[in-house]
C-alpha positions as CSV (number, residue, x, y, z in Angstrom):
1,X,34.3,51.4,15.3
2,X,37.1,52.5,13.2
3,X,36.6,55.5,11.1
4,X,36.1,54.5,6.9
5,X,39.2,57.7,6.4
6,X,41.4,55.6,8.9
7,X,41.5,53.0,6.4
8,X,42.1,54.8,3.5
9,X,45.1,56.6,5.2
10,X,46.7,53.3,6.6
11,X,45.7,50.8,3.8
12,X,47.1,47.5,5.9
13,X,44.5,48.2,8.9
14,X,42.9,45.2,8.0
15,X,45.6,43.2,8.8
16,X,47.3,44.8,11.3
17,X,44.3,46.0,13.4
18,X,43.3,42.5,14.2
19,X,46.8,41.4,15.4
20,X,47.1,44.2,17.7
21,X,43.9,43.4,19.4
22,X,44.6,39.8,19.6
23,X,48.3,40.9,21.2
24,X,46.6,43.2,23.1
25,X,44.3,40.2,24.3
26,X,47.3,38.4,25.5
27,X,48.6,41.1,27.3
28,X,45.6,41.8,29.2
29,X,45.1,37.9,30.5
30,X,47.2,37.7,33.1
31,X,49.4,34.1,33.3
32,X,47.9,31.4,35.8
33,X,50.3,30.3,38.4
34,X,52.1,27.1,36.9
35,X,52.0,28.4,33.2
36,X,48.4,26.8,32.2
37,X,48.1,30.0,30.0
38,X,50.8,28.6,28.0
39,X,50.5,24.8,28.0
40,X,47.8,23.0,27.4
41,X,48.6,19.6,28.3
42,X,48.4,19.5,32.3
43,X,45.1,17.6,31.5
44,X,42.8,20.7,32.4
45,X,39.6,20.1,30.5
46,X,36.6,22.0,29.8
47,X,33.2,21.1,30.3
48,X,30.5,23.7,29.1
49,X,27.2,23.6,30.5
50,X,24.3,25.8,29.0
51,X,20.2,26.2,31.0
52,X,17.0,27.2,30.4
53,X,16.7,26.2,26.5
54,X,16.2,22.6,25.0
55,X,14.9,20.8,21.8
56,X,15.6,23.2,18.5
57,X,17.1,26.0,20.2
58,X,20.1,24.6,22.2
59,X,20.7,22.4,19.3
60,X,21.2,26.2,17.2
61,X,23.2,27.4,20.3
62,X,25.5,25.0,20.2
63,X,26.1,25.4,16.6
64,X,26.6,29.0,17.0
65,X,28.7,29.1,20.4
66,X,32.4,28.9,19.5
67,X,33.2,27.6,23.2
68,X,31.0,24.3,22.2
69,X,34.1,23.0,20.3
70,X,36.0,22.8,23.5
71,X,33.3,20.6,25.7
72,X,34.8,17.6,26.9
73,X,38.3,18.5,25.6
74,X,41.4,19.9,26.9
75,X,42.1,23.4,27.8
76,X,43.1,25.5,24.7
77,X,44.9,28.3,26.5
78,X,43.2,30.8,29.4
79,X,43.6,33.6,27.0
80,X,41.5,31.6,24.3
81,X,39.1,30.8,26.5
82,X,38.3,33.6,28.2
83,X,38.0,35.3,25.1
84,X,35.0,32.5,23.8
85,X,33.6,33.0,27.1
86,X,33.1,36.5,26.2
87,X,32.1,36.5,23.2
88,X,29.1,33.3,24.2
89,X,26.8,35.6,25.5
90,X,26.0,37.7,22.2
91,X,26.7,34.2,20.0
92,X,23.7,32.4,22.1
93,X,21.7,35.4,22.0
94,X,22.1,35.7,17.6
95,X,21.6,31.5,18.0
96,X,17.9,32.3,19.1
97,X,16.9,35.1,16.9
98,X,16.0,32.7,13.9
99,X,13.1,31.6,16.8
100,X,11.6,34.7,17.2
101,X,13.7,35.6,20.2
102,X,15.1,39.4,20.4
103,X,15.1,40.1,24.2
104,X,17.1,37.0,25.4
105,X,19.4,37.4,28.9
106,X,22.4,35.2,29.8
107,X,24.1,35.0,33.2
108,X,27.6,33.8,32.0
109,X,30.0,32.4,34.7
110,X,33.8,31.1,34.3
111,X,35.5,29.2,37.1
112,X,38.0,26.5,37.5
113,X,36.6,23.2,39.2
114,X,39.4,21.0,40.6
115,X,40.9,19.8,37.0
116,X,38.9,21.3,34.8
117,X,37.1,25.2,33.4
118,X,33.5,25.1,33.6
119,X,31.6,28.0,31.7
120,X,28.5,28.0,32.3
121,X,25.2,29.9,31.0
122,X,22.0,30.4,32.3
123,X,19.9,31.1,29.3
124,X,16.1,32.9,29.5
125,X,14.9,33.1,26.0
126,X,11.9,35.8,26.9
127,X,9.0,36.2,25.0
128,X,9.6,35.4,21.2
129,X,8.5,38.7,19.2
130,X,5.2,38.1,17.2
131,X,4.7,38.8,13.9
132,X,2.1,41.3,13.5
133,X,2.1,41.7,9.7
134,X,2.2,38.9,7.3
135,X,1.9,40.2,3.7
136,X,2.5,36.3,1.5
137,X,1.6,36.6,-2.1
138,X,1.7,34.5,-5.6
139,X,1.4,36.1,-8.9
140,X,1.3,35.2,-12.0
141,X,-0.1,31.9,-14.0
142,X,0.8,30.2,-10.5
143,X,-1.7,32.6,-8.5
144,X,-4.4,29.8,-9.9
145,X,-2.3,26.7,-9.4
146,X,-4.0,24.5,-6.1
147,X,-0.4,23.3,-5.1
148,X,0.7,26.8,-4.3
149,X,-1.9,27.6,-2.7
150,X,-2.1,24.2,-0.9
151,X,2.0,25.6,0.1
152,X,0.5,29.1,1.5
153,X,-2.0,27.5,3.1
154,X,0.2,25.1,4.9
155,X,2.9,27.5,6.2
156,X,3.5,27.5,9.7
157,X,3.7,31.4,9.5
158,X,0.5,33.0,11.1
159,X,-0.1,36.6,12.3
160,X,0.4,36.9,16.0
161,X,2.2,34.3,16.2
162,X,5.5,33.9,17.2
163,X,8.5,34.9,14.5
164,X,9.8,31.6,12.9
165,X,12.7,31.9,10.4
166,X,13.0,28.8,9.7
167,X,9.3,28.6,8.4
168,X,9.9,31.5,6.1
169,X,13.4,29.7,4.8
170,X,11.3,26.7,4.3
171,X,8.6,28.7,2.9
172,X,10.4,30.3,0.4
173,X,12.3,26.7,-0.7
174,X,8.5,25.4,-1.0
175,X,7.4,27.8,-3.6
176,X,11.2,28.0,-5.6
177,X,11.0,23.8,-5.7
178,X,7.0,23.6,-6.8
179,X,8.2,25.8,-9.7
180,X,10.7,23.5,-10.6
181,X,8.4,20.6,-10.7
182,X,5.6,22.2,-12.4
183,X,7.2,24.2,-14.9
184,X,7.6,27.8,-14.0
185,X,11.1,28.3,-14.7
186,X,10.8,32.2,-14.8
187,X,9.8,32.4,-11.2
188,X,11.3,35.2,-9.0
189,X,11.1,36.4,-5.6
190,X,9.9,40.2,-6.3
191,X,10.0,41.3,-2.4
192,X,11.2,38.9,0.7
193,X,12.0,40.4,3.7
194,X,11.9,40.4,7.7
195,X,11.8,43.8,9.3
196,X,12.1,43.6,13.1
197,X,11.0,46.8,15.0
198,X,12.6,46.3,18.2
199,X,11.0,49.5,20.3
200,X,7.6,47.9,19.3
201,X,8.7,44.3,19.3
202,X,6.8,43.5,16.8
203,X,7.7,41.5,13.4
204,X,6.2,42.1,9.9
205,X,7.6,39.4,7.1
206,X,6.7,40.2,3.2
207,X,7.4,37.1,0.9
208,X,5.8,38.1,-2.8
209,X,6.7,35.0,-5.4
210,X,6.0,36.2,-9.1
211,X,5.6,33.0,-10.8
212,X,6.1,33.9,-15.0
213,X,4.0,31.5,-17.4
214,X,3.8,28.1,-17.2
215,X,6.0,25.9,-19.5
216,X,4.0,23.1,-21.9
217,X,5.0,19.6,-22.9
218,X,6.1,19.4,-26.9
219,X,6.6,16.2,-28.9
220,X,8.7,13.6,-27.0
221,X,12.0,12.6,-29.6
222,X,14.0,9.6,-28.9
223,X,17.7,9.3,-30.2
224,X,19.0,5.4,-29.7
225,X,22.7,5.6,-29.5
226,X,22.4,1.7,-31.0
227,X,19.2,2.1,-32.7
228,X,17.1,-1.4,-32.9
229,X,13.7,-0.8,-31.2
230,X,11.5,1.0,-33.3
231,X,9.7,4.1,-32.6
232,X,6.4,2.4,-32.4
233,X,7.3,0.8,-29.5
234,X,9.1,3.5,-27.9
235,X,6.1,5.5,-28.2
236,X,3.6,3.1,-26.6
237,X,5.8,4.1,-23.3
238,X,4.7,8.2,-23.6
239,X,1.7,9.0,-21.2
240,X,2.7,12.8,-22.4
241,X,0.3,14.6,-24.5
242,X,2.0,17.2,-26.5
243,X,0.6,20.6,-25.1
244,X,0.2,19.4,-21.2
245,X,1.3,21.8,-18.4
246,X,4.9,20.8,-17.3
247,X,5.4,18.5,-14.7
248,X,8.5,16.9,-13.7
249,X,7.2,13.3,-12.2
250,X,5.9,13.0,-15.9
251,X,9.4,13.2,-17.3
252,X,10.5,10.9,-14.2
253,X,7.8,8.3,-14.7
254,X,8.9,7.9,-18.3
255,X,12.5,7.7,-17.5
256,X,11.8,5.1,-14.5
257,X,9.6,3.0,-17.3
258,X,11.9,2.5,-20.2
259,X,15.0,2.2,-17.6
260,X,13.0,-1.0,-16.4
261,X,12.6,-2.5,-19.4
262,X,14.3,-5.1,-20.9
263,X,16.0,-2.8,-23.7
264,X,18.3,0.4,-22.1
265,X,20.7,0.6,-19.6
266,X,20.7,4.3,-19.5
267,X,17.7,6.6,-20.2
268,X,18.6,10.5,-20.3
269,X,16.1,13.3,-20.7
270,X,17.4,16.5,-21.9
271,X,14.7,19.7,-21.9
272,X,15.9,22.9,-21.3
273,X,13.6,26.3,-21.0
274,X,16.2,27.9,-23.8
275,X,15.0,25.9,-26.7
276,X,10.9,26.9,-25.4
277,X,9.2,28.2,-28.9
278,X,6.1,29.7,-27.0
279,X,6.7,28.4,-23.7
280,X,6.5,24.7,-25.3
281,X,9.6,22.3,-24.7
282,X,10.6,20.1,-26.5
283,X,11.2,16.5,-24.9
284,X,14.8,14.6,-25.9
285,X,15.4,11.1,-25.1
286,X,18.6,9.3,-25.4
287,X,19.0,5.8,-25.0
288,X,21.6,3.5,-24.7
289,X,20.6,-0.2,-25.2
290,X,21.5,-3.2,-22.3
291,X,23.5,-6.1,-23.5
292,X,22.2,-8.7,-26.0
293,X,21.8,-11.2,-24.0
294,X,21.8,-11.4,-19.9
295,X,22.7,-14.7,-18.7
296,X,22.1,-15.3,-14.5
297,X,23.5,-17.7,-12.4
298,X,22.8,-18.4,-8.9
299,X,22.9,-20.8,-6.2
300,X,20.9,-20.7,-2.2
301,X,19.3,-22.7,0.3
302,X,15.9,-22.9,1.1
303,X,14.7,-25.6,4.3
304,X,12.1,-26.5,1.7
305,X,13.9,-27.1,-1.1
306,X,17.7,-27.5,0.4
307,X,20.2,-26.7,-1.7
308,X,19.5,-25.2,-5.0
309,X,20.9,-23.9,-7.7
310,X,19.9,-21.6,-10.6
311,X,21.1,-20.9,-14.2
312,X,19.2,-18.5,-17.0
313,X,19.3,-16.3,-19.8
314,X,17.7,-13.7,-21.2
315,X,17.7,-13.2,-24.9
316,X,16.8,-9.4,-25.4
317,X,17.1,-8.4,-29.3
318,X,15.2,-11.1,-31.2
319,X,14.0,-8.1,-33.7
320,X,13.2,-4.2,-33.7
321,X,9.5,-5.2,-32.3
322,X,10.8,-5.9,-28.9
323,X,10.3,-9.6,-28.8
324,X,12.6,-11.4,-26.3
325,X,12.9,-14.8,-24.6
326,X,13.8,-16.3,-20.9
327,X,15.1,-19.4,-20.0
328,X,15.7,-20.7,-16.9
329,X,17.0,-24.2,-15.5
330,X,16.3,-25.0,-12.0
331,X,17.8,-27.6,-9.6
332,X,17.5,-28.4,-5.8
333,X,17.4,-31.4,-3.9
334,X,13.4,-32.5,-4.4
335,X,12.9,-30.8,-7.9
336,X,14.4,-30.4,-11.1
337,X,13.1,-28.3,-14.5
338,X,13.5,-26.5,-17.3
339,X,11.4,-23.9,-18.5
340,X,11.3,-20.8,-21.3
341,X,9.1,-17.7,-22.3
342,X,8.9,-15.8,-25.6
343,X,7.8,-13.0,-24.7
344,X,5.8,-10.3,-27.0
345,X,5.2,-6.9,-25.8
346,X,1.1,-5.2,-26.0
347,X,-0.5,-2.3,-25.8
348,X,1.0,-1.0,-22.9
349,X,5.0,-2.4,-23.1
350,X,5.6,-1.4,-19.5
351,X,2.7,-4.1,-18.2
352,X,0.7,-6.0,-21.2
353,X,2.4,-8.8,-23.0
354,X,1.8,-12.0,-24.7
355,X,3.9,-14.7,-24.6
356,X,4.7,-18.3,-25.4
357,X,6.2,-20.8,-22.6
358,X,6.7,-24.3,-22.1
359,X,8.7,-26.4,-19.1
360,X,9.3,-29.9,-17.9
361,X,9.6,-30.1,-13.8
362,X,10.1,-33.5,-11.9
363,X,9.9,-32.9,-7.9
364,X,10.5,-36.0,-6.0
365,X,9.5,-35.2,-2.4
366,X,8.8,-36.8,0.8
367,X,5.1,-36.5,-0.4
368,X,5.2,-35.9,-4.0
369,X,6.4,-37.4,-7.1
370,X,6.2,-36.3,-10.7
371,X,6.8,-35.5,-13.4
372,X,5.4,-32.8,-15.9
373,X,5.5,-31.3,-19.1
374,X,3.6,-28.3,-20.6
375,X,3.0,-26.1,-22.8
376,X,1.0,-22.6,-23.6
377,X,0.3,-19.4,-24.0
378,X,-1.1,-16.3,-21.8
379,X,-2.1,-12.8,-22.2
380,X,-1.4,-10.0,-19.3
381,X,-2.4,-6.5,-18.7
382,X,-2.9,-4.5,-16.4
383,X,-6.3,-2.6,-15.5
384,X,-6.2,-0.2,-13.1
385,X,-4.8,-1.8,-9.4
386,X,-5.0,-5.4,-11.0
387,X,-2.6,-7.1,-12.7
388,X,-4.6,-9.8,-15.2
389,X,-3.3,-12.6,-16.4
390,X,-5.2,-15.2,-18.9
391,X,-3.8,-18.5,-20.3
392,X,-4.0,-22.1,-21.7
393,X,-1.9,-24.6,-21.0
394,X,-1.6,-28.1,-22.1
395,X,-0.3,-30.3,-19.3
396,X,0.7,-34.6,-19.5
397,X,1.5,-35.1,-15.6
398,X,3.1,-39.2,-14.9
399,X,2.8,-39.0,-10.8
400,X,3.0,-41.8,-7.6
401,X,-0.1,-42.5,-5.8
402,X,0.4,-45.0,-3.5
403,X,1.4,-48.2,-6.2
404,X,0.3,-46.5,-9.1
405,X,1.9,-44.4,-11.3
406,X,-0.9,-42.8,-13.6
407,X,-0.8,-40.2,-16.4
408,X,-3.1,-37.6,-17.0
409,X,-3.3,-35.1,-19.9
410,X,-5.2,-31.7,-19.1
411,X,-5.9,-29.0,-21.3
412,X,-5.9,-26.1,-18.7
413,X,-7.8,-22.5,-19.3
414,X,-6.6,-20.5,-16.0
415,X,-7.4,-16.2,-15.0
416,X,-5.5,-15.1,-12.2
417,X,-6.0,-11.1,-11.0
418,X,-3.7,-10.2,-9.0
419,X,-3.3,-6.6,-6.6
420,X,-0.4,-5.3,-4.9
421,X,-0.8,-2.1,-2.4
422,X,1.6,0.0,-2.4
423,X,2.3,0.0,-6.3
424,X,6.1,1.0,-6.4
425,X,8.1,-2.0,-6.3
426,X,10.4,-0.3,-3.6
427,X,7.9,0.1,-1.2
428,X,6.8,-3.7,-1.8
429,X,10.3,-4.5,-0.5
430,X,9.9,-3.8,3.5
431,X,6.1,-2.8,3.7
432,X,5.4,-0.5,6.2
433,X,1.8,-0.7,5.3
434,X,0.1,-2.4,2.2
435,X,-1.3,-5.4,1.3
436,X,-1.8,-8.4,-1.4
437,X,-4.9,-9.7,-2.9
438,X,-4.4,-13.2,-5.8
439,X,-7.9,-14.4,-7.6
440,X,-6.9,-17.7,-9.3
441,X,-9.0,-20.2,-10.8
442,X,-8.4,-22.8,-13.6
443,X,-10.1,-26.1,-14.5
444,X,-10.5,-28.4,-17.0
445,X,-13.5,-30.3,-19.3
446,X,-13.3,-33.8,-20.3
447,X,-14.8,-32.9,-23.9
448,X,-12.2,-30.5,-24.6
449,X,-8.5,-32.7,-24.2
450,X,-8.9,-33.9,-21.1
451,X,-8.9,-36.7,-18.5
452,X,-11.4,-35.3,-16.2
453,X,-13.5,-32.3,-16.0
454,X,-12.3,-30.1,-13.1
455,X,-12.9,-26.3,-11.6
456,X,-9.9,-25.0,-8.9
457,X,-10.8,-21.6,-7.7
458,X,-8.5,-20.2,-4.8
459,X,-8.3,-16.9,-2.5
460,X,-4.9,-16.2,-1.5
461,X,-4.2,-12.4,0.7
462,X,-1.6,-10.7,2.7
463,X,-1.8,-7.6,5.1
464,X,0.6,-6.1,6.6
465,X,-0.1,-2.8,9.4
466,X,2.3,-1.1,11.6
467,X,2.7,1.4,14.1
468,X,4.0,4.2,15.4
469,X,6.5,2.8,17.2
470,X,7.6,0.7,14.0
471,X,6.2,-2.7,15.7
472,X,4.3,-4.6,12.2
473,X,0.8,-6.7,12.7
474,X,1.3,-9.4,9.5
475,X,-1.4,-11.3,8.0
476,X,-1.8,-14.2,5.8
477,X,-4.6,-16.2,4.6
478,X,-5.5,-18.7,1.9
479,X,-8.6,-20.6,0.5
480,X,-9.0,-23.0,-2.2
481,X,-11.4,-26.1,-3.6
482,X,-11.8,-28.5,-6.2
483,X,-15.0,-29.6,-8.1
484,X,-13.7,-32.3,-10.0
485,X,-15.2,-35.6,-11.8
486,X,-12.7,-38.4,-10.8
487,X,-10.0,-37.3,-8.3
488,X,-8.2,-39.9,-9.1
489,X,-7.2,-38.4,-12.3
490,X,-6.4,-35.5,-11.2
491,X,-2.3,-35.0,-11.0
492,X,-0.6,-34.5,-7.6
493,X,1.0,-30.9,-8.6
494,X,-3.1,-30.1,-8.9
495,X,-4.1,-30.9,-5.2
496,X,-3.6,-29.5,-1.9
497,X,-0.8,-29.6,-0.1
498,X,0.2,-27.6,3.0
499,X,3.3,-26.8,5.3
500,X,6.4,-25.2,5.5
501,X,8.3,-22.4,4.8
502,X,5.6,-20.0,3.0
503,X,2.7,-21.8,5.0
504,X,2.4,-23.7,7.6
505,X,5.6,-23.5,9.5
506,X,6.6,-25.7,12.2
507,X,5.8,-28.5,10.0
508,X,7.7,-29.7,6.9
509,X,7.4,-29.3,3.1
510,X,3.7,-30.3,1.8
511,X,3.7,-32.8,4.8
512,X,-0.3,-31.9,5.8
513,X,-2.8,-33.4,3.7
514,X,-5.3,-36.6,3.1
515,X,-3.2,-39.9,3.8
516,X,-3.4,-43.0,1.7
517,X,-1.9,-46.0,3.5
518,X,0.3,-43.2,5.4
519,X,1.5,-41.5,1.9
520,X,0.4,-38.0,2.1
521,X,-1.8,-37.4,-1.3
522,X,-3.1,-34.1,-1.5
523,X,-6.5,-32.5,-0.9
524,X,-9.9,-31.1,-2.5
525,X,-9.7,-28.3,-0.1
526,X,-7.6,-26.0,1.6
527,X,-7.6,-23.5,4.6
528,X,-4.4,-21.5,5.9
529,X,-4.6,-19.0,8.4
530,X,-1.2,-16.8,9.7
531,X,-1.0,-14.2,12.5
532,X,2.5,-12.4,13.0
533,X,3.6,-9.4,15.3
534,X,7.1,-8.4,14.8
535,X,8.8,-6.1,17.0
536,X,12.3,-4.1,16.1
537,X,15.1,-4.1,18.0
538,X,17.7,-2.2,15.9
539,X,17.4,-0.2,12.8
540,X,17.4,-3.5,10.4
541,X,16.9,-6.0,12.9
542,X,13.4,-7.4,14.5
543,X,12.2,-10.7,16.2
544,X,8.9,-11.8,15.1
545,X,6.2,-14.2,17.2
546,X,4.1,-15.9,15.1
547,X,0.8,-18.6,14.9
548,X,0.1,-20.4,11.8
549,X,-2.9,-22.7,10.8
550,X,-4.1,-24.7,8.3
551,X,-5.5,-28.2,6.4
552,X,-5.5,-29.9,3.1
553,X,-8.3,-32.1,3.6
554,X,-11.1,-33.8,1.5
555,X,-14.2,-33.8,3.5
556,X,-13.9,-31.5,6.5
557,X,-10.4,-30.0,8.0
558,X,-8.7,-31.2,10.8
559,X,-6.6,-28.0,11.9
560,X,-2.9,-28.2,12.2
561,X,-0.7,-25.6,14.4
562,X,2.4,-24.0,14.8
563,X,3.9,-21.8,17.1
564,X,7.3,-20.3,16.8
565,X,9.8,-17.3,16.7
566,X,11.5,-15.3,14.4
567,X,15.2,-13.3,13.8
568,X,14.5,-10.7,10.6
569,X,17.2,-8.7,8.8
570,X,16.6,-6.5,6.7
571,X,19.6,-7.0,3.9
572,X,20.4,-5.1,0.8
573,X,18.5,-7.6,-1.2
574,X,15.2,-7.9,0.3
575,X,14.4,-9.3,3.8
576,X,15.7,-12.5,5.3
577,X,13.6,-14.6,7.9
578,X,15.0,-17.1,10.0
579,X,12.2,-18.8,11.8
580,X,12.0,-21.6,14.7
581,X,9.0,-22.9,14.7
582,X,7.0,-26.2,16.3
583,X,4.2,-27.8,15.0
584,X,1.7,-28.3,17.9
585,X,-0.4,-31.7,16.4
586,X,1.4,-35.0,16.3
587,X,2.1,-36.4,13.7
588,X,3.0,-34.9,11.3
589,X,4.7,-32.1,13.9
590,X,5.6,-32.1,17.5
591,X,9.6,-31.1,16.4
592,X,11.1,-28.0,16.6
593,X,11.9,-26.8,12.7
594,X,14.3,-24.2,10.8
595,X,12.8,-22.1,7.9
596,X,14.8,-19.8,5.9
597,X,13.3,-17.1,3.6
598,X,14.2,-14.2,1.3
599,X,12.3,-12.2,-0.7
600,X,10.1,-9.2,-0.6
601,X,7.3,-8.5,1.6
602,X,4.9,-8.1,-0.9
């Protein structure tokens, strides 16, 4: 070591001391025949091989050792080189301290090998040191808070065993980030610290976290930048009751909410501990309001449908109450329509609503053909899991049926619950796990506006399980019936149909069903059954076998099958199936189909 008055006499030893021992370094290797101290490129390489550790700790080794930047590449100089190969030993050794390891050995060995330098080391970690005092404390308003505890508790650090630095950085991140996110901005470390006793070899870690006071919610103020909603509305999106503790997924929630709505295209939240009166903060909310109108265009392919084609528009500032209005004209190659919402916001903006709508659709299929027009109303909320929806519609329906080409007029009272596992709508995307439960029934009385008197109730679920070695089990089921007065008056869009795409597959569009003189009609009943196992074979790619079942039938169901296989990708906008399938009962299937889907799991 150089003495401290050396460097006050000669004030450039900093610089100079370091090139003399690097000149001195030079001198000292002596030059291999052939000048390979000196030139790199005769195409010597150096491979580095390092034994005895694996899994975290060569990982760390090789980010420590300065030699590892060489492995596989040419020969820097012999005089660089054997300088890293002297210096590995101590540089492995530090790489495995972090573990707990303080008595490591390394046998080092540097040799040339034909046309190339292997270094080798022969690493034995020895016996990690153990930590025999573990002193882990939180004070404060925190000391009573179950998610520190719930952190202390789930620390990998234990007395006796072995020293793990890593689980005390990771440690000490836990408790800095859960003051973060629950509002403990005055939290401190007071004492952290690893003391290593190496006669002993023993380790004693002290980590004491002082919490401070817990921050509370204040009043929630929002500042439009356009203003035109007004603050009733805004206020029916706060969960937050002034005076809660502090918790940052509350703040997020309510920034992910009104971002999703139809209104702002930027939501900011500014809170800040320095403008706290009494630990209480003060919530600001600035928004900037979306476009006046959002008009969508759009045009795909579907094996059901064929080509289609999409235009809308979305009218987003009919007054400061937040009414707005959709619509939407649709055409493909069996189905054409038109249809529009006015939408009115309830209770609860971010799920309840009321709204207004009316369409006209004519689908001219293989199987059916009609036309419809229709007009209602509906109220949705949501209670809990299920997402309720309740409505009336008025429906005149001119279909085919066989030579005939009756009308109907329905006045049409429908519930549908719906309930979609895992709630976040990214999740719903590519479901690892969840599942999908739809309650529908509707009818009609022949009192009360209508042709006939009718009840339709149906079952429809999906379940989706996978594993740990990312392989998917999918299920699908459906089940529906009819009571109905005169079937005959009941309108074609109202019965059964099954296959294709989103059904039956390996049999086309709506193709399975009673026939009359060979015209498919439509059911009283229906049964669908679907079993799918899908296996990945790169990180957004997966092949898929699959069985599907099902009847539309009117008295009892004659089962129709497909078998088939499937290419998935999982694409920026949602996943896309591509699926060969063949229907196994002739007719309506014996051929080998293509059906194309996109759209979320769930």
């Amino acid at each position: 070591m150089i003495n401290p008055a050396l460097r006050q006499i000669f004030p450039f030893s900093r610089i100079l001391l370091p090139l003399l021992l690097a000149f001195c370094g030079l001198l000292a290797a002596p030059a291999h025949a052939g000048g390979e101290a000196a030139s790199p490129a005769d195409g010597t390489v150096v491979t580095v091989e390092i034994e005895g550790v694996k899994g975290r700790l060569l990982e760390n080794i090789r980010g420590f050792l300065d030699i590892w930047q060489f492995n596989g590449k040419p020969l820097p100089s012999i005089a660089r080189l054997k300088y890293l190969h002297r210096i590995a030993p101590e540089q492995i050794k530090t790489a495995l301290q972090p573990f707990g390891y303080y008595r490591a050995r390394v046998e080092a060995a540097l040799r040339r090998d034909g046309d190339r330098w292997l270094a080798g080391y022969r690493v034995d970690p020895g016996e990690p040191i153990p930590v025999t005092k573990l002193d882990l404390a939180v004070t404060g308003e925190g000391e009573r808070d179950e998610v520190f505890r719930e952190a202390l508790a789930a620390s990998e650090l234990r007395v006796d065993a072995p020293l793990d630095q890593e689980a005390y950085e990771t440690l000490k991140k836990r408790l800095q980030m859960i003051a973060s996110e629950r509002g403990y901005f005055d939290a401190r470390l007071t004492a952290n610290e690893i003391r290593i006793d190496p006669k002993r070899y023993q380790a004693a870690i002290t980590l004491h976290f002082d919490t401070g006071r817990r921050y509370r919610l204040g009043e929630v103020h929002f500042r439009q930048k356009t203003p035109w909603i007004d603050d009733e509305l805004l206020r029916r999106y706060v969960d937050i009751e002034p005076g809660e503790p502090y918790e940052a997924g509350a703040l997020q929630q309510l920034q992910a909410d009104l971002s999703s709505s139809e209104y702002f295209s930027q939501v900011e939240i500014g809170i800040s501990p320095e403008t706290a009166t009494d630990y209480l903060l003060p919530v600001a909310v600035t928004l900037a309001p979306k476009k006046a109108r959002k008009y969508i265009y759009g045009i795909g392919y579907g094996t059901d449908t064929g080509i289609r084609a999409k235009a809308g528009i979305t009218g987003r500032r009919v007054n400061s109450r937040g009414h707005h209005y959709t619509a939407e004209l649709l055409a493909s190659e069996i189905l054409y329509g038109i249809a529009g919402e006015y939408i009115i916001p309830g209770k609860d903006p971010r799920s309840d609503a009321w709204g207004l709508r009316a369409s006209w659709l004519d689908e001219h299929s293989d199987t059916r053909n009609y036309k419809a027009w229709s007009v209602g109303g509906y109220y949705k909320y949501r209670d809990g899991d299920w997402l309720k929806t309740y409505a009336l519609d008025y429906r005149i329906e001119r279909f085919e049926l066989a030579d005939e080409s009756p009308t109907s007029q329905l006045l049409i009272p429908s519930a549908e619950w719906t309930r979609t596992l895992p709630s976040e709508l990214e999740k719903r995307i590519y479901a690892e796990n969840g599942a999908w439960l739809r309650l529908f029934v509707r009818g009609g009385a022949e009192s009360l506006l209508s042709d006939t008197s009718f009840i339709q109730p149906m079952v429809s679920a999906k379940w989706i399980r996978s594993f740990a070695n990312r392989h998917r089990l999918i299920g699908r089921a459906a089940l529906g019936t009819t009571w109905v007065d005169d079937f005959s008056a009941l309108p074609t869009s109202l019965r059964y149909f099954t296959g294709g795409d989103r059904s039956v597959r390996g049999y086309k569009y709506s193709v399975i069903g009673p026939l009359d003189d060979g015209d498919v009609v439509g059911g009283r009943h229906l049964v669908e059954a679907s079993v799918e196992y899908e296996i990945p074979f790169r990180e957004k790619w997966s092949v898929a076998l699959f069985v599907d079942s099902g009847d539309a039938y009117d008295d009892s169901p004659d089962y129709k099958t497909g078998v088939g296989v499937g290419l998935h990708w999982r694409s920026p906008i949602g996943p896309v199936r591509l699926d060969f399938a063949r229907g196994l009962t002739e007719p309506p299937g014996k051929r080998l189909l293509f059906h194309l889907t996109i759209g979320p799991d769930l």
